[in-house]
C-alpha positions as CSV (number, residue, x, y, z in Angstrom):
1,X,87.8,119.3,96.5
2,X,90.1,118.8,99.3
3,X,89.4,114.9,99.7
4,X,90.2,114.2,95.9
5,X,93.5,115.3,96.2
6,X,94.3,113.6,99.1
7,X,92.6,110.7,97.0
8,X,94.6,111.0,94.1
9,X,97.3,111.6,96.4
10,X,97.4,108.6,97.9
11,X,96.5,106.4,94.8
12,X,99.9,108.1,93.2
13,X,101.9,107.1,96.2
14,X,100.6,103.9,96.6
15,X,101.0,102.9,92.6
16,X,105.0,104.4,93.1
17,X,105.9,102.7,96.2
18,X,104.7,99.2,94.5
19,X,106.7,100.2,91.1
20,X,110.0,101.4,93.1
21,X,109.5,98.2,95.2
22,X,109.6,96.0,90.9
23,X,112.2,97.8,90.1
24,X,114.6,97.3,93.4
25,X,113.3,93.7,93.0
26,X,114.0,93.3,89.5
27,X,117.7,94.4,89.7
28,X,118.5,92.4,92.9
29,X,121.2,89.7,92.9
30,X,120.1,86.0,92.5
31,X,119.2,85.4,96.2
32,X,121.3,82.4,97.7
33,X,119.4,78.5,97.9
34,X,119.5,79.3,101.8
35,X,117.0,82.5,101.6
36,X,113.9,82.8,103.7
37,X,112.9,84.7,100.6
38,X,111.5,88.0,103.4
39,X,112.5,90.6,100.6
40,X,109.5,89.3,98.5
41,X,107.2,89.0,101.3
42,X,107.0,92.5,103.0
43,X,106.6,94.6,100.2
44,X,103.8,92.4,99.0
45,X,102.4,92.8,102.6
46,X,102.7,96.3,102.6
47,X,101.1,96.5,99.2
48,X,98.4,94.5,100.5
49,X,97.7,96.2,103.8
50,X,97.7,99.9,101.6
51,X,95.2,97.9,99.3
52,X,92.8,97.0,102.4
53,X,93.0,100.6,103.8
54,X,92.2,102.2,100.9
55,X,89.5,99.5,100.4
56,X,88.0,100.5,103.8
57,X,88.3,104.1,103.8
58,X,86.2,104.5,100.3
């Protein structure tokens, strides 16, 4: 029992982090021609790595 709600858990805190990360993303200012664009990289990275771990661990 215990393991499901740490799975559900996680799944539910994963799925928030990635919408909070659309919705800072989607109300952001234009960024400026001279970006690096990094704001759009780390969250996707982060996404991805919680996406691999919770590939791994089931």
């Amino acid at each position: 029992m215990a393991p499901m709600k740490i799975t559900n858990l996680f799944a539910i805190m994963t799925v928030m982090l990635i919408a909070m990360s659309a919705v800072s993303e989607a109300q952001a200012p234009a960024p400026a021609p001279t970006s690096d664009a990094t704001s759009v990289f780390v969250p996707t990275f982060i996404a991805s790595l919680f996406a691999l771990i919770f590939a791994f661990l089931f």
